[in-house]
C-alpha positions in Angstrom: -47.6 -28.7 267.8 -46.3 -25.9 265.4 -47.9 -22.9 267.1 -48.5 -21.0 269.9 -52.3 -20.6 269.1 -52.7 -24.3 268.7 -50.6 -24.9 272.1 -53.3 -22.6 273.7 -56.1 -23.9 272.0 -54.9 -27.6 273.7 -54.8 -26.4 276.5 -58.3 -24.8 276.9 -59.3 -28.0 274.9 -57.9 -30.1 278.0 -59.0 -28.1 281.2 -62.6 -27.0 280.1 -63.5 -30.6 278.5 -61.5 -32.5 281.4 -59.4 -34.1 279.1 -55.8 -34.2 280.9 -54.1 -36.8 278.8 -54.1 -33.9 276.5 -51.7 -31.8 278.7 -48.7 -33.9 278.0 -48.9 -32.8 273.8 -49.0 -29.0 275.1 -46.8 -29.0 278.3 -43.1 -29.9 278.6 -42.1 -32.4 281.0 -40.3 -29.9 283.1 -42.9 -27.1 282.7 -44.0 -24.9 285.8 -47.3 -23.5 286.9 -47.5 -20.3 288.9 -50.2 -18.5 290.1 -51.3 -15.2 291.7 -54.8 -14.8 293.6 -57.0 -11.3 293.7 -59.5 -13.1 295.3 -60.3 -15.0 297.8 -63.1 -16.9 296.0 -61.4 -19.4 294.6 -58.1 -21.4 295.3 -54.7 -23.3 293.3 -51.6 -23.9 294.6 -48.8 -21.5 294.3 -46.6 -23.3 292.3 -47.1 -26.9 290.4 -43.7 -28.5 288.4 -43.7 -31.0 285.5 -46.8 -31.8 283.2 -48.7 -34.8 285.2 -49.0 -32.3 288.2 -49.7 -29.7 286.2 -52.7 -32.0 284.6 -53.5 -33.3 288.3 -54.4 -28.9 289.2 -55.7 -27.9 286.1 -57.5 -30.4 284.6 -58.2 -33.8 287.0 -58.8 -31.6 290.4 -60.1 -28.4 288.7 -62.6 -31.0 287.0 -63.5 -32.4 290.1 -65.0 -28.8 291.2 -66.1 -27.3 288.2 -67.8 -27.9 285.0 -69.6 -26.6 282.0 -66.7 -24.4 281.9 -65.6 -22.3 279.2 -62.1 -20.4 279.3 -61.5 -17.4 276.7 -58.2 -15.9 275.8 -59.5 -12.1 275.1 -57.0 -11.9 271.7 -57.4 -11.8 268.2 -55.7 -15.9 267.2 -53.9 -14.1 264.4 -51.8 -11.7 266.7 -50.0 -14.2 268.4 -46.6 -14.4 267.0 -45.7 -17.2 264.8 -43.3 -20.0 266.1 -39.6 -19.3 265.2 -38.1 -21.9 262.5 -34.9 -21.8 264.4 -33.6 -21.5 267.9 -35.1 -23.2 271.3 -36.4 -20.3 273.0 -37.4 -19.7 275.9 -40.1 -17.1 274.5 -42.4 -15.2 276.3 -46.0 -13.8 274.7 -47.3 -10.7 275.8 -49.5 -11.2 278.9 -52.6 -12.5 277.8 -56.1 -12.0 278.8 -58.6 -14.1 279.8 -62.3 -14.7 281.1 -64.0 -18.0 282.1 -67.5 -19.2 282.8 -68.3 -22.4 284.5 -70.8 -24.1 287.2 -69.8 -25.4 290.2 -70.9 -29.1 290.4 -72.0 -28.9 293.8 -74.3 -26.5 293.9 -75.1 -25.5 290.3 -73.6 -21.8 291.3 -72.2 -19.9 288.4 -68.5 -18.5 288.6 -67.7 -15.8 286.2 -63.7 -14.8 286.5 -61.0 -13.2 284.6 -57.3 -12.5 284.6 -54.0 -12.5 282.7 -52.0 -15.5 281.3 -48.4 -15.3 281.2 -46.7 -18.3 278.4 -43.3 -19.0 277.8 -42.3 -21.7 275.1 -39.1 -23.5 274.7 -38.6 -26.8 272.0 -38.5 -29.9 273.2 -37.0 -32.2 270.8 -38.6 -30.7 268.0 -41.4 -29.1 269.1 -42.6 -26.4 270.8 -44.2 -26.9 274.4 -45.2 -24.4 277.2 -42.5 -24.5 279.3 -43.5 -22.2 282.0 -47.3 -20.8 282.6 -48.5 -17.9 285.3 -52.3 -17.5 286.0 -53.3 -14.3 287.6 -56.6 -14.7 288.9 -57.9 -11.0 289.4 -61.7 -11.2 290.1 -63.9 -14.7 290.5 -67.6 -13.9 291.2 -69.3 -16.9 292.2 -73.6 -16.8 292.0 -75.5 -19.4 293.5 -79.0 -18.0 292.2 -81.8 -20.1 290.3 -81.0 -18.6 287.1 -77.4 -19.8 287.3 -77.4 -22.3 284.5 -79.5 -20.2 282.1 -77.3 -17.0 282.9 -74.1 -19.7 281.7 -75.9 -20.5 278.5 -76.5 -16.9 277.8 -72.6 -15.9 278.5 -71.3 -18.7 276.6 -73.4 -18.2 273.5 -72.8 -14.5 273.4 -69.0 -15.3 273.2 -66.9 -17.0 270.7 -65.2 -19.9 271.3 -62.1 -19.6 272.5 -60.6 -16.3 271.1 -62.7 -13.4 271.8 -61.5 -9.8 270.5 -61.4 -7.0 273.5 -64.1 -5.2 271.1 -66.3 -8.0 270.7 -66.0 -9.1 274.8 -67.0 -4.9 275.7 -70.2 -5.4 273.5 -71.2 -8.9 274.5 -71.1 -7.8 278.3 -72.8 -4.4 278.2 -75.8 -6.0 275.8 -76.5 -8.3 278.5 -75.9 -6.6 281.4 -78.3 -4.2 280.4 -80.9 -6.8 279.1 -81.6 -9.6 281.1 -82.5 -9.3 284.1 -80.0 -10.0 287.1 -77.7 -9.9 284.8 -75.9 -5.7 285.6 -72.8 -7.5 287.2 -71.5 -8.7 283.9 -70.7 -5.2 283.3 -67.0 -5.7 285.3 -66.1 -7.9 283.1 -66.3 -6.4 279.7 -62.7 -5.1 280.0 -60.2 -7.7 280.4 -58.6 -7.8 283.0 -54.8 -6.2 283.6 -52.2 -7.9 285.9 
């Protein structure tokens, strides 16, 4: 892939539609996965190396768990930077936002979460691949109520898909926080989070 928006948008592409052939086209060979936990309501491994492992926690086991997920990277697509023509990198984007909102498939409970992405690209051959990724997982509210699947529709279609602008994220939240019912707790997560 050419860009770092189109790396990220694999990526999403692979772990929230389960698709983790689609790891290897975004992930070098030799990448590493690190993680850092705020909470205690949900759980990865500290560290995963190369891209089938990597595809194995994010994707195959993550899968497993959860679905009708939906992860957003709270950024404008056109601020990333564009890739460099020349050298191999490594290069590092500024840490990155990001909410998610999936069900859990046993159970049906809804798990609303956000934190910051940390990339870092370097070519392989000649193309760029994420060569290093950390997740910071700073809040993960899980809701086993009746209204959990209806509450995931709502979040989902207030959003777009999967850049959402800081501004537009602040005014989605508070608009239904404040009118449906049940829903006030959405109100954390109108700012993105900060690692």
């Amino acid at each position: 892939m050419d860009d770092f928006a189109r790396l990220l948008e694999g990526y999403l592409h692979a772990k929230d539609d389960n698709l983790p052939h689609v790891i290897d086209g975004v992930f070098a060979p030799h990448a590493r996965l690190t993680f850092s936990l705020a909470t205690q309501n949900i759980a990865f491994p500290s560290e995963t190396d190369g891209a089938a492992a990597i595809a194995k926690t994010l994707v195959t086991d993550f899968g497993a768990q959860y679905h009708r997920c939906r992860t957003y990277c709270v950024s404008r697509r056109r601020d990333l930077p564009d890739v460099p023509q020349a050298g191999t990198g490594p290069i590092s984007l500024a840490p990155m936002p990001w909410l998610v909102v999936m069900q859990e498939r046993a159970g049906g409970a809804l798990r609303v979460g956000h934190g910051v992405y940390r990339w870092t690209f370097d070519r392989v051959g000649g193309d760029w691949r994420v060569s290093a990724l950390h997740i910071h997982i700073a809040r993960m509210d899980v809701l086993g109520d009746a209204r959990a699947d209806a509450w995931r529709v709502a979040i989902q279609h207030a959003l777009p898909y999967p850049w959402v602008d800081a501004a537009v994220l602040r005014a989605a939240m508070a608009r239904l926080a404040a009118g449906a019912a049940g829903l006030g707790w959405l109100a954390a997560f109108g700012e993105p989070a900060s690692a």
